[in-house]
N, C-alpha and C positions, 0 to 999 in steps of 0.2 A: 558273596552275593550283594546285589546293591540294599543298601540299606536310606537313604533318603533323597529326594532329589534337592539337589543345588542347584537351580537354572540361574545363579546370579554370578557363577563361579567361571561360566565362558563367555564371550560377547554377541551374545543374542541380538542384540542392535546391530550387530553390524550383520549375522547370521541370514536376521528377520529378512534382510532386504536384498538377500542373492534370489538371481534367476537359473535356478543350477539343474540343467536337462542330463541327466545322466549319460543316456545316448547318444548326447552328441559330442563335438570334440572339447577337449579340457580350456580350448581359450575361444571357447562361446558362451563361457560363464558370463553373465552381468551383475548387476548389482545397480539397485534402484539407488538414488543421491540429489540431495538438495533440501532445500527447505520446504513444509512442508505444504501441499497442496501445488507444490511447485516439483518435484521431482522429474528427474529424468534417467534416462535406463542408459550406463555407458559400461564397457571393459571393464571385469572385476579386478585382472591382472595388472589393467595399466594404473588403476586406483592404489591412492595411497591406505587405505584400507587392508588394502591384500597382505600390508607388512603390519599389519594391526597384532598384537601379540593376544593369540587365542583365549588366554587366560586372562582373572582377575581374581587375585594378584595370578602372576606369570605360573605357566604350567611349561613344565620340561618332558612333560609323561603323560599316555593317557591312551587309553584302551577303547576301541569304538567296534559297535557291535549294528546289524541290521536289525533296527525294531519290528521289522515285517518277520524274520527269520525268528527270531526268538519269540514272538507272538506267537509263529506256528508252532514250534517246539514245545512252549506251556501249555497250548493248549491239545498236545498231540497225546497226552498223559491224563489217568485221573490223578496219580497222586505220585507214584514211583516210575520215571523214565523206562520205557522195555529195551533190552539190551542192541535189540534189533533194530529199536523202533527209528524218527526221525531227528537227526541231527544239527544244530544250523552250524552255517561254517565259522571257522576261531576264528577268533575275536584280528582288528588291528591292533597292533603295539606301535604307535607313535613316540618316539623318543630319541630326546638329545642326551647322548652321554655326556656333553661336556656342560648340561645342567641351563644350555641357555633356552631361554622361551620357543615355543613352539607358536609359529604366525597363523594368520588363516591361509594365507598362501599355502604353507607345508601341509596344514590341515585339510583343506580343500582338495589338496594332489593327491594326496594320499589316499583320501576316503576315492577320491573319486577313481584310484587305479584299482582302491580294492572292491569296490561296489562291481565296477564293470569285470573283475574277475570272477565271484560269485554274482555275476548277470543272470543265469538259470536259476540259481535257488531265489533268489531278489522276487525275480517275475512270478517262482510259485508261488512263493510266499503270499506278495500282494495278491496274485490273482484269489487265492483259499481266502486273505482276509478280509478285500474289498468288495469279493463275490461280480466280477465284472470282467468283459475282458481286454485283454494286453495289449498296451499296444506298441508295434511295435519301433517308435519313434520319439513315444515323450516317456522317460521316469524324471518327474520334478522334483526336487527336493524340498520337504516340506520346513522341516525342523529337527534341529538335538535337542535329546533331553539331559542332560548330565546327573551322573551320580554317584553319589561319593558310598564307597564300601566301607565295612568296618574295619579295615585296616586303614584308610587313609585314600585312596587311591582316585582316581575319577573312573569312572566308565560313560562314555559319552553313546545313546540310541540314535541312531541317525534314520529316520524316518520320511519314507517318499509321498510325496502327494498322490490322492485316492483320485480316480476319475480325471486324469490329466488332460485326455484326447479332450475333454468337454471343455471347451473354450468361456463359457459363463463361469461355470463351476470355477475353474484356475483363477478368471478375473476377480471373483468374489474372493476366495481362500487367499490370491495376491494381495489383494485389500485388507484381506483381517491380517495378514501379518505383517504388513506395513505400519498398521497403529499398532501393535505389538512392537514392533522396532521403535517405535514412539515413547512406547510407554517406559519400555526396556531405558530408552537415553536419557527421558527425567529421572529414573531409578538412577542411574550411575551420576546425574549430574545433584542429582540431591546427597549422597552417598560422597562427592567429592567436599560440597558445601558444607556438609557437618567437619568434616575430617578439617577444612580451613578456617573453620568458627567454632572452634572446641570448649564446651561448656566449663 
């Protein structure tokens, strides 16, 4: 079971700033880019980003799960799972055996072949969580969480945006996680600065 969250352990700055519609096709992903108050929305694919290694430091392994699906599951129990009862679907297993870094590229395909395979459980999920209905055009992706188990390992929640059809709602939620992707870059650029001016 996860046991804490490390959100500093994947690159959430680069994460923060996909436009990633689950619905629609895998290279109509974008990805906000530029300096700031100045950005602009281009191909996540054709960006140098996309070969950005997932990890910091690098991850070769890592297990990703629907945060909508596992919400319902916890909350489907008081205390003991019924044998019967609801189950979300297994987890992704992301992994290089030969040890090399896992990209946002591979990370991005992958969630995104295994999202739209449990596409039906995805939509009940949200629909039970956000109390709202489906639609059926936009799942945006909102954000990972990552977390490290007691053994070591990551498990990454991949969670979609609530109320996507509503075009204010997205614009506003696009906005708070763009300075999230902001704040995410001075973390990593302060984080490099110590490590080059070592006390």
């Amino acid at each position: 079971m996860p046991s804490q969250l490390v959100d500093d352990c994947i690159r959430m700055d680069l994460l923060y700033r996909l436009r990633w519609n689950l619905l629609a096709d895998l290279q109509n992903i974008e990805i906000v880019w530029g300096p700031a108050e100045e950005e602009i929305v281009i191909p996540f694919f054709d960006h140098s980003s996309a070969d950005a290694d997932l990890g910091v430091p690098i991850l070769s392994s890592v297990e990703v799960k629907s945060r909508e699906c596992d919400e319902k599951f916890r909350l489907s129990y008081d205390s003991e799972p019924e044998e019967d009862g609801y189950r979300p679907p297994s987890p992704l297993i992301i992994r290089n055996e030969d040890g090399g870094s896992i990209t946002l590229r591979q990370f991005v395909t992958e969630v995104h072949a295994y999202l739209n395979e449990h596409r039906g459980e995805v939509k009940k999920a949200q629909r039970v969580m956000a109390a709202e209905p489906w639609s059926e055009t936009l799942l945006y992706f909102r954000r990972a969480r990552p977390y490290e188990t007691d053994d070591g390992n990551i498990v990454v929640y991949v969670e979609m945006m609530p109320r996507a059809a509503d075009t204010r709602f997205r614009d506003i939620l696009w906005a708070q996680q763009l300075n999230k992707a902001r704040e995410y870059e001075r973390k990593i650029q302060g984080r490099r600065f110590r490590l080059k001016n070592p006390k």
